[in-house]
py3Dmol code that shows the C-alpha trace and the ligand (Angstrom):
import py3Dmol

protein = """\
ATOM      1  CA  UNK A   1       0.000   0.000   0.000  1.00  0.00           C
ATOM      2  CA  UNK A   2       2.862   2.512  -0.243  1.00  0.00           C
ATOM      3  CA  UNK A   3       4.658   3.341  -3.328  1.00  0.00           C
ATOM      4  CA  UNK A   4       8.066   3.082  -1.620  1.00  0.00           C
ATOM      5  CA  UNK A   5      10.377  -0.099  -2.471  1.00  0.00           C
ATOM      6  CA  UNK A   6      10.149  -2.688   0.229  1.00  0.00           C
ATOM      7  CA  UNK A   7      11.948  -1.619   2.990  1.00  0.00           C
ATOM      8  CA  UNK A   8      13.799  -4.794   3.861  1.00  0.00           C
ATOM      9  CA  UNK A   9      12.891  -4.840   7.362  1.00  0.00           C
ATOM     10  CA  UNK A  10      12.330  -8.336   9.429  1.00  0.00           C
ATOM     11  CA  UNK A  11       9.722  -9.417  11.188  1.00  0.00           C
ATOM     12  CA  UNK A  12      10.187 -11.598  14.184  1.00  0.00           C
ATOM     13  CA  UNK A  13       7.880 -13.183  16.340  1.00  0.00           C
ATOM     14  CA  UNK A  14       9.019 -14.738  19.758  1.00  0.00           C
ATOM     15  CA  UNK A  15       6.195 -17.640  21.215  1.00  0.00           C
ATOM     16  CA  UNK A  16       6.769 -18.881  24.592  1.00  0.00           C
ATOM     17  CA  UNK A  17       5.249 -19.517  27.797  1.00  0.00           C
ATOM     18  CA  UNK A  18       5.188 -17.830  31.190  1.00  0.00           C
ATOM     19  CA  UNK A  19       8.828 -18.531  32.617  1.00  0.00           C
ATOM     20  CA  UNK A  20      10.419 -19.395  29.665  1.00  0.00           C
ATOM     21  CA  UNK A  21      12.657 -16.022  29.944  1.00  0.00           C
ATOM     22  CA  UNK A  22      10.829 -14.719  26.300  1.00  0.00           C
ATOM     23  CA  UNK A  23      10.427 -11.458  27.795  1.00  0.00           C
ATOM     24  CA  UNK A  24      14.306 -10.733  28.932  1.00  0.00           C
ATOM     25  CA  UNK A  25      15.493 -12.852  25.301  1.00  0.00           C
ATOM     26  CA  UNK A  26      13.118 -10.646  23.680  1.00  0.00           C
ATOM     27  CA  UNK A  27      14.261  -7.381  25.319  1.00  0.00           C
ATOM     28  CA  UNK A  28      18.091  -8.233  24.639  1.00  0.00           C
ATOM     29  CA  UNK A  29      18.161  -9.119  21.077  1.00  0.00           C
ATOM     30  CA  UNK A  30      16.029  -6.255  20.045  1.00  0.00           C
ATOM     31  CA  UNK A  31      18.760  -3.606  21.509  1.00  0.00           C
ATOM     32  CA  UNK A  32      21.548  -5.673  20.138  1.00  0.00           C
ATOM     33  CA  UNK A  33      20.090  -5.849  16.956  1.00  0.00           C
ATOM     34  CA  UNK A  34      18.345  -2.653  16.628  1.00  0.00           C
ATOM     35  CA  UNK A  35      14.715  -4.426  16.113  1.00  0.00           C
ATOM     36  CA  UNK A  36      11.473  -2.304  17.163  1.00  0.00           C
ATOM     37  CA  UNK A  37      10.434  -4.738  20.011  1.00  0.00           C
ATOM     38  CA  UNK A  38       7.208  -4.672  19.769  1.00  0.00           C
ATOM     39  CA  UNK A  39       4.314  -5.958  22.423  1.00  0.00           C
ATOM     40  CA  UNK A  40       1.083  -4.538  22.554  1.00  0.00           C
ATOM     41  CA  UNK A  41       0.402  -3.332  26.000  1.00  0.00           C
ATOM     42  CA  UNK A  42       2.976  -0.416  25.036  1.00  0.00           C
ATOM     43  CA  UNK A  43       1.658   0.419  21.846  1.00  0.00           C
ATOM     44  CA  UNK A  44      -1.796   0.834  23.616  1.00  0.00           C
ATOM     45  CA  UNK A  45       0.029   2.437  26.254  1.00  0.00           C
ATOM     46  CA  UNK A  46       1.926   4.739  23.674  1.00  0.00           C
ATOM     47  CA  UNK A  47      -1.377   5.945  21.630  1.00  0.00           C
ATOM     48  CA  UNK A  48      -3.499   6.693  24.822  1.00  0.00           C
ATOM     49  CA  UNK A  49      -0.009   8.646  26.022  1.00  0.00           C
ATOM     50  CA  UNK A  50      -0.556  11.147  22.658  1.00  0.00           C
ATOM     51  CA  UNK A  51      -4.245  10.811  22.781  1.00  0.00           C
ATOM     52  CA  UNK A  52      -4.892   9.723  19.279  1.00  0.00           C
ATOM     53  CA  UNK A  53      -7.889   8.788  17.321  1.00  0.00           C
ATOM     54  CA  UNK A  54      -6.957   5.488  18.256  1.00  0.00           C
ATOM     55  CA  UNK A  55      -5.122   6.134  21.931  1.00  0.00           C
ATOM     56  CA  UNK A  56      -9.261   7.621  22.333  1.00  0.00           C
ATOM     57  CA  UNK A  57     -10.576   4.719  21.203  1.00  0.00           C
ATOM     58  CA  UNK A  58      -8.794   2.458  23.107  1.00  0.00           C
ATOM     59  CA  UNK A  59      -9.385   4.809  26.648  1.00  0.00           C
ATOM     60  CA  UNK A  60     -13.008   4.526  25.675  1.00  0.00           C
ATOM     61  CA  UNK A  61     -12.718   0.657  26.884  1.00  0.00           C
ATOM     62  CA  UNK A  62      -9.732   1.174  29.159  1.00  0.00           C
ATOM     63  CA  UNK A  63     -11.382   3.608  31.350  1.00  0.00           C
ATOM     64  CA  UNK A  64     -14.318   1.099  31.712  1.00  0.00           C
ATOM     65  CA  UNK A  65     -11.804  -1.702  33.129  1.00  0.00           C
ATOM     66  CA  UNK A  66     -12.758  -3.390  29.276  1.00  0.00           C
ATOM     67  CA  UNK A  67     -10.330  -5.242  27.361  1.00  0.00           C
ATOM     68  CA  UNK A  68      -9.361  -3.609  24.346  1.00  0.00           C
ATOM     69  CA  UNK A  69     -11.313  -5.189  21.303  1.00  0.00           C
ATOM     70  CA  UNK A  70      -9.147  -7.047  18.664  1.00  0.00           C
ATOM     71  CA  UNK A  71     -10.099  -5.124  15.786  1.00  0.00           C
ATOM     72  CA  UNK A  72      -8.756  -1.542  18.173  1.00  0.00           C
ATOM     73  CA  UNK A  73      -5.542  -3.552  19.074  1.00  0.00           C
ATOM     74  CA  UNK A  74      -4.445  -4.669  14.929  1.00  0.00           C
ATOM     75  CA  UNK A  75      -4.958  -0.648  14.019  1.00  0.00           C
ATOM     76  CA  UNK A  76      -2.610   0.137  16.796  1.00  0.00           C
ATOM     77  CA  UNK A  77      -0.350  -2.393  15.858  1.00  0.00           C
ATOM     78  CA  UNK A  78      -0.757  -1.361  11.977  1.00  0.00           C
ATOM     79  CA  UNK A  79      -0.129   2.094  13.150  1.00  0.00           C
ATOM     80  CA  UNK A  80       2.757   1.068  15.061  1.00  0.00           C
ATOM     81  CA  UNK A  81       4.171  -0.740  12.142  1.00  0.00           C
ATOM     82  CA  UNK A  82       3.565   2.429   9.738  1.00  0.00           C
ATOM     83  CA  UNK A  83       5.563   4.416  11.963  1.00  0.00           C
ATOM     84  CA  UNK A  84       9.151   2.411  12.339  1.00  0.00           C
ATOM     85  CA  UNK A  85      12.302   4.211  12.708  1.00  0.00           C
ATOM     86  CA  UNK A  86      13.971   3.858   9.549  1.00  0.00           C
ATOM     87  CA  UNK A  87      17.335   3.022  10.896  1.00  0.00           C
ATOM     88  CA  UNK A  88      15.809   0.375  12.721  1.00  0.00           C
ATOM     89  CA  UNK A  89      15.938  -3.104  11.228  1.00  0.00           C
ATOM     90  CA  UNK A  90      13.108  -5.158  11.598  1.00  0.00           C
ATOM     91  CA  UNK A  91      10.165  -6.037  14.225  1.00  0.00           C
ATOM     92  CA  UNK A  92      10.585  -8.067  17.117  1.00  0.00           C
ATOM     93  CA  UNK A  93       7.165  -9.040  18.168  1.00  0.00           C
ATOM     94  CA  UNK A  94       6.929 -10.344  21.731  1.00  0.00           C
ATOM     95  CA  UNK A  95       3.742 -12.308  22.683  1.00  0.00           C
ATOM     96  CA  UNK A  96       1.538 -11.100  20.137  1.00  0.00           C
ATOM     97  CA  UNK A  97      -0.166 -12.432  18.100  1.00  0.00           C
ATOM     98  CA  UNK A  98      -1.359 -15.056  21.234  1.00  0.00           C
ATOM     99  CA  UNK A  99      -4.185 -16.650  19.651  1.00  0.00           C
ATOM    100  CA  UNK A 100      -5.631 -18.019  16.453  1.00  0.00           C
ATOM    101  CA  UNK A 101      -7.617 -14.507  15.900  1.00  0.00           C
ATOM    102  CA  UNK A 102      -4.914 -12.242  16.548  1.00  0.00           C
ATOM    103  CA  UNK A 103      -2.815 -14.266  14.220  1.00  0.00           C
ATOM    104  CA  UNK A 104      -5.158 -14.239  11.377  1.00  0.00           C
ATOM    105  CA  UNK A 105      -5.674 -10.328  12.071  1.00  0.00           C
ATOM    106  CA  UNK A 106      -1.666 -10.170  11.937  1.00  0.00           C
ATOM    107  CA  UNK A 107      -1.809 -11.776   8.317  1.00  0.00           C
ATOM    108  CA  UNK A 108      -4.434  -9.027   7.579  1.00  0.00           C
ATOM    109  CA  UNK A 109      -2.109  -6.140   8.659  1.00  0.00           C
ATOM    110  CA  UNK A 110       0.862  -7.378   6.901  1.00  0.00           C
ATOM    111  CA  UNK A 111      -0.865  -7.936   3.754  1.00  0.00           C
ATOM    112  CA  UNK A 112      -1.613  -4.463   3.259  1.00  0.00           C
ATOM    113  CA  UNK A 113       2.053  -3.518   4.536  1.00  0.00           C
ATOM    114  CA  UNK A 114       5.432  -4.110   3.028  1.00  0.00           C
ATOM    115  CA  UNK A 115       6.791  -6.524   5.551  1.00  0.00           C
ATOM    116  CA  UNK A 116       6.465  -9.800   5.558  1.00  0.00           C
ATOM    117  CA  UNK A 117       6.615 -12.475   8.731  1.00  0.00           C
ATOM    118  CA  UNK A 118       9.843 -14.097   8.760  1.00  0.00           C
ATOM    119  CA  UNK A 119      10.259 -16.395  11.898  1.00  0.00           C
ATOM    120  CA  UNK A 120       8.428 -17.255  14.687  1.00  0.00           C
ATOM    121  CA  UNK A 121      10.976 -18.377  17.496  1.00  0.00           C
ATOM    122  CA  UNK A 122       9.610 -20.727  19.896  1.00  0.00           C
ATOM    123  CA  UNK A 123      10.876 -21.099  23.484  1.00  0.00           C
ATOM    124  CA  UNK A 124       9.318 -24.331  24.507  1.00  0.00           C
ATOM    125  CA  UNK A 125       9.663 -25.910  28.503  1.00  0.00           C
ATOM    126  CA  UNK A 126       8.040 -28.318  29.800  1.00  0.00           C
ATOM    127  CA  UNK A 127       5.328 -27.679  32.097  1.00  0.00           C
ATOM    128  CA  UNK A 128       7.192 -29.225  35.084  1.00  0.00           C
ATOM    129  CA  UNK A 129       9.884 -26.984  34.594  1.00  0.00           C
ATOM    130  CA  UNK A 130       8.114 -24.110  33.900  1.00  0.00           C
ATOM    131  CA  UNK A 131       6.057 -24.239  37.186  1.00  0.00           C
ATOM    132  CA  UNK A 132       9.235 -24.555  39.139  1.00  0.00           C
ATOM    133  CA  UNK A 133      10.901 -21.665  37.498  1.00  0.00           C
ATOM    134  CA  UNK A 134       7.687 -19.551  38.177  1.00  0.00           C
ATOM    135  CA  UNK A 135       6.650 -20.672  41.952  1.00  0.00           C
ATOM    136  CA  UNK A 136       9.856 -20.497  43.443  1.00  0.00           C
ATOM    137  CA  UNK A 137      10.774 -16.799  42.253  1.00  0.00           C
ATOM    138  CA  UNK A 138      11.277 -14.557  44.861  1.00  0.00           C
ATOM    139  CA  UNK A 139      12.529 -10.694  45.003  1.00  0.00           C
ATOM    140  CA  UNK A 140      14.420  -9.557  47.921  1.00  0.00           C
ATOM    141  CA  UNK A 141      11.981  -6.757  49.612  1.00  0.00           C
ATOM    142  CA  UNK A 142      14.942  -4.529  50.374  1.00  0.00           C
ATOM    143  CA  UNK A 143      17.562  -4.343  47.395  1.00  0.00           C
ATOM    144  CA  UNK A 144      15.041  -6.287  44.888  1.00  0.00           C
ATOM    145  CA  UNK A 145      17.560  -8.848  43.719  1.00  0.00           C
ATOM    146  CA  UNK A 146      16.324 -11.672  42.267  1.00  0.00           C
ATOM    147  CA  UNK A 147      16.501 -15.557  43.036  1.00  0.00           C
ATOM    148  CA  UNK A 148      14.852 -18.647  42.532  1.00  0.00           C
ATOM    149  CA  UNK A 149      14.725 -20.596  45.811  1.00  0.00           C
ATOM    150  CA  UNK A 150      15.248 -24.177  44.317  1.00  0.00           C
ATOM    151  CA  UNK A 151      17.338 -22.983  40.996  1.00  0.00           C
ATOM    152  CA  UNK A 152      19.229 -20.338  42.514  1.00  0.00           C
ATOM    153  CA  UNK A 153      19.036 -19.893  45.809  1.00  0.00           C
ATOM    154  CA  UNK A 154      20.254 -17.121  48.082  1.00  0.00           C
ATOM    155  CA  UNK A 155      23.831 -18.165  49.500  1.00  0.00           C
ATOM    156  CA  UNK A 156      22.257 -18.931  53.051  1.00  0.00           C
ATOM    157  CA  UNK A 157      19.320 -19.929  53.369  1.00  0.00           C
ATOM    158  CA  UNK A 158      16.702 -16.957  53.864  1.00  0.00           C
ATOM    159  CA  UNK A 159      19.535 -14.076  53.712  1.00  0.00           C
ATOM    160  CA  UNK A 160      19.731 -11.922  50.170  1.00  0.00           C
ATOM    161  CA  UNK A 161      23.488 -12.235  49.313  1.00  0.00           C
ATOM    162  CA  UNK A 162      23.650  -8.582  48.117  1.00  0.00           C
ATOM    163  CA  UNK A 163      21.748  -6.812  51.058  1.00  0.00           C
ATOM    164  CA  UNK A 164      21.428  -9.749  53.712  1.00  0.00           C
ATOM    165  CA  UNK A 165      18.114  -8.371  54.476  1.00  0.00           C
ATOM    166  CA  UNK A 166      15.796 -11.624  55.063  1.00  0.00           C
ATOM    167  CA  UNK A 167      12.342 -10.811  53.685  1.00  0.00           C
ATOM    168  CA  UNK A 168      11.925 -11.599  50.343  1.00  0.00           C
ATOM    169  CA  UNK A 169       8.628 -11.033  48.095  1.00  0.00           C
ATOM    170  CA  UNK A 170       6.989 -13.025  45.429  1.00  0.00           C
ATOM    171  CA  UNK A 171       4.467 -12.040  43.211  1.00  0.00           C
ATOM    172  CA  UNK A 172       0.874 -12.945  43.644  1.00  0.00           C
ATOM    173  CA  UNK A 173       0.757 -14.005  39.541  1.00  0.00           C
ATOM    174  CA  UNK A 174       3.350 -16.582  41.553  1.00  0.00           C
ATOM    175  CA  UNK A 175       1.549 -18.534  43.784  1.00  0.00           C
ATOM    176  CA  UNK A 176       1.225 -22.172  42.485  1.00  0.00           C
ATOM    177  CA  UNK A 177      -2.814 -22.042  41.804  1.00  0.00           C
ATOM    178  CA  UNK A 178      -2.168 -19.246  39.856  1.00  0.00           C
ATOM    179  CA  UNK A 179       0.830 -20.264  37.752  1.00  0.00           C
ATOM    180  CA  UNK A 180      -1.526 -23.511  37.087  1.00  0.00           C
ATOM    181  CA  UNK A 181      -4.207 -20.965  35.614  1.00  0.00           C
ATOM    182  CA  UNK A 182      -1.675 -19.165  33.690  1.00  0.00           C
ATOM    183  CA  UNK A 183      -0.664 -22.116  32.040  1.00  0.00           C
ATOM    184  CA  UNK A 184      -3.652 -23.308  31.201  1.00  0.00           C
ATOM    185  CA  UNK A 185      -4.806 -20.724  29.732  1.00  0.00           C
ATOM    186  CA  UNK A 186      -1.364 -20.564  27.785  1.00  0.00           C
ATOM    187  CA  UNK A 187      -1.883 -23.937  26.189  1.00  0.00           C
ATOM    188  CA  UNK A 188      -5.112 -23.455  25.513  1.00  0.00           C
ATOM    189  CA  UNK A 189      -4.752 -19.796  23.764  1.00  0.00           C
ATOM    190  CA  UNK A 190      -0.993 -20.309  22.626  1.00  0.00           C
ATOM    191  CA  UNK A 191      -0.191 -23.815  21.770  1.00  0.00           C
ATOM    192  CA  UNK A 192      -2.488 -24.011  18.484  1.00  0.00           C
ATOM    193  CA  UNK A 193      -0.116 -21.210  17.066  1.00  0.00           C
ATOM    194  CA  UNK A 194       2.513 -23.808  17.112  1.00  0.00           C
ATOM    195  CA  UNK A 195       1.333 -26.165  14.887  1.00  0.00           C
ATOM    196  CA  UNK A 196      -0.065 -23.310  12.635  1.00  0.00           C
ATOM    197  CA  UNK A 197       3.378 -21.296  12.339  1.00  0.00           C
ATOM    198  CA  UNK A 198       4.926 -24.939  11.862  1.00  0.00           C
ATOM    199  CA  UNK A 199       2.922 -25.935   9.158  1.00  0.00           C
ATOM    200  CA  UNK A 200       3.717 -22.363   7.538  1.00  0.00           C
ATOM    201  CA  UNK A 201       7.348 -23.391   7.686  1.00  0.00           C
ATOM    202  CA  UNK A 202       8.031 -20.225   9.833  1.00  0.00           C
ATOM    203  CA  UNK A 203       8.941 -22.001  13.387  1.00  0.00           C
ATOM    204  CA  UNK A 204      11.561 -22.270  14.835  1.00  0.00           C
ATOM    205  CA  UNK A 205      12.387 -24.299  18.092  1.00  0.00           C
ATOM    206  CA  UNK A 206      14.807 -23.313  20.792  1.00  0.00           C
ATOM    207  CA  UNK A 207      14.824 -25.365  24.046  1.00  0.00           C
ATOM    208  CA  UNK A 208      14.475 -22.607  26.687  1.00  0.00           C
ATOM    209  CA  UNK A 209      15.499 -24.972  29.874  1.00  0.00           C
ATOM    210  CA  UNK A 210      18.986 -23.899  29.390  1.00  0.00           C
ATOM    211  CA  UNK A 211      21.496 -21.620  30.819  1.00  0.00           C
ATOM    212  CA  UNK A 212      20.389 -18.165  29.619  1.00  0.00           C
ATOM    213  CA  UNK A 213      23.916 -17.514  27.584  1.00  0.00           C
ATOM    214  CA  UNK A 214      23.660 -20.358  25.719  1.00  0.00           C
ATOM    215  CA  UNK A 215      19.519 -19.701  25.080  1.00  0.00           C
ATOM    216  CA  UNK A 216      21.078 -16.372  23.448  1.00  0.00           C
ATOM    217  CA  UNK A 217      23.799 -17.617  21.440  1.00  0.00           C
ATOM    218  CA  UNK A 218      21.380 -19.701  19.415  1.00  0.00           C
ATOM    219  CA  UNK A 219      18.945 -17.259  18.572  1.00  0.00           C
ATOM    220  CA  UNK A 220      21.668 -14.894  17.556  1.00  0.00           C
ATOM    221  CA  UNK A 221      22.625 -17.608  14.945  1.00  0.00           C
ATOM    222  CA  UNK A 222      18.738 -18.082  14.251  1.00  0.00           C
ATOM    223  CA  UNK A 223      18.131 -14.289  13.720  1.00  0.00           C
ATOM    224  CA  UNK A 224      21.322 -13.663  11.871  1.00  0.00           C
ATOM    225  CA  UNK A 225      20.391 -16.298   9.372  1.00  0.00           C
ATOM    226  CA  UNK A 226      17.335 -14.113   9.053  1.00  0.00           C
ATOM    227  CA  UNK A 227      19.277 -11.203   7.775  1.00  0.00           C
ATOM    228  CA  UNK A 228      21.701 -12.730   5.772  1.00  0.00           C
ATOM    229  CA  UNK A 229      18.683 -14.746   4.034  1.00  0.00           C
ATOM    230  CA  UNK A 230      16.586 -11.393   3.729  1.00  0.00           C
ATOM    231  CA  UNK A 231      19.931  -9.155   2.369  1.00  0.00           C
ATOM    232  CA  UNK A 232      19.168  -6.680   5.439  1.00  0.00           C
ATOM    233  CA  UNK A 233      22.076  -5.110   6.540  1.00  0.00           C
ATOM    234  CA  UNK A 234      23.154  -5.228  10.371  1.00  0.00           C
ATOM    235  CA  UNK A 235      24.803  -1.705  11.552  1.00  0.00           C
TER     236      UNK A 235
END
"""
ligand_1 = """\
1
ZN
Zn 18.728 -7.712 49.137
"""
view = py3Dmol.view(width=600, height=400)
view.addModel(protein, "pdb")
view.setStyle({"model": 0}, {"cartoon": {"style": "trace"}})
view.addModel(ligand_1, "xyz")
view.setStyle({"model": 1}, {"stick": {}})
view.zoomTo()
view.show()
């Protein structure tokens, strides 16, 4: 829809459940790589911040404790989209789309763009090790340093190694009956994107119960293909 050549940008998505460190990955590569990281609780944040047409739109359900509808949250993203930083290289989209609507919308919106998807990255756990990760995360409620009491414990038991303060926090999204619900709901919202993305030839793998280093160093190679396979030039 725009009379400029295509602008050789990538577009990568990055699937993965609670705990499976998508979020920190995600946050990483796009600085290293100069990608727009994209998720949509910012964009929705960002338009209501400069009161658009659509930031209005989107208060007008906000402000009513509503979910934003679909159809509100693919303009933003569109928008979004329209409005890249040309010296950045590419998209990094991080846990959108999360269902089968939002990924048919996302098909929509990039057939009337010039980008294309090219990867979905997919950092799978199992659900055993995933709930372990997630239950046993505390924050120390001085300094805020962060442990996991069974996969990286404090020094001494109880005392925070930077601070030695001994009360430590963890998040009521945390508790065990709620981690269940979370992934639940995961599976049941995220999993069918999976087999959809795999079928497209567009997913890859990347076994996420690993040290975090060597998570990184493989989707460096992954996303590097990317570039060298799309001729877009890396700063
Ligand atoms: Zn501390």
């Amino acid at each position: 829809m725009t009379d400029t050549p295509s602008q050789n940008k990538v577009v990568l998505v990055f699937l993965g459940p609670p705990g499976s460190g998508k979020g920190t990955q995600a946050e990483r590569l796009s600085k290293q790589y100069n990608l727009y990281h994209i998720d949509t609780g910012s964009c929705i944040r960002a338009e209501i911040a400069a009161n658009s047409e659509l930031g209005q739109e989107a208060t007008h359900y906000t402000s009513q404790g509503k979910l934003v509808p679909i159809d509100v949250v693919l303009n933003i993203i569109k928008s979004a989209m329209e409005k890249i930083d040309p010296d950045k290289t590419g998209f990094l989209f991080d846990g959108f789309p999360r269902n089968l609507e939002q990924a048919e919308g996302f098909d929509r919106i990039l057939g009337q763009l010039p980008f294309a998807l090219n990867k979905v990255l997919y950092l799978s756990m199992d659900r055993r090790a995933l709930t372990d990760r997630l239950v046993y995360r505390v924050t120390c409620a001085d300094c805020g340093t962060k442990y996991n009491l069974r996969l990286n414990p404090p020094k001494t038991e109880g005392v925070c190694d930077v601070c030695g303060h001994s009360t430590f926090n963890r998040r009521d999204d945390d508790r065990p009956e709620t981690v269940n619900t979370r992934l639940d709901e995961y599976e049941k919202e995220t999993a069918p994107l999976v087999g959809l993305f795999k079928t497209r030839g567009l997913l890859v793998e990347v076994e996420a119960n690993r040290p975090i280093t060597d998570i990184e160093r493989e989707l460096q190679e992954i996303i590097e293909a990317v570039y060298s396979e799309n001729n877009v030039v890396l700063a």
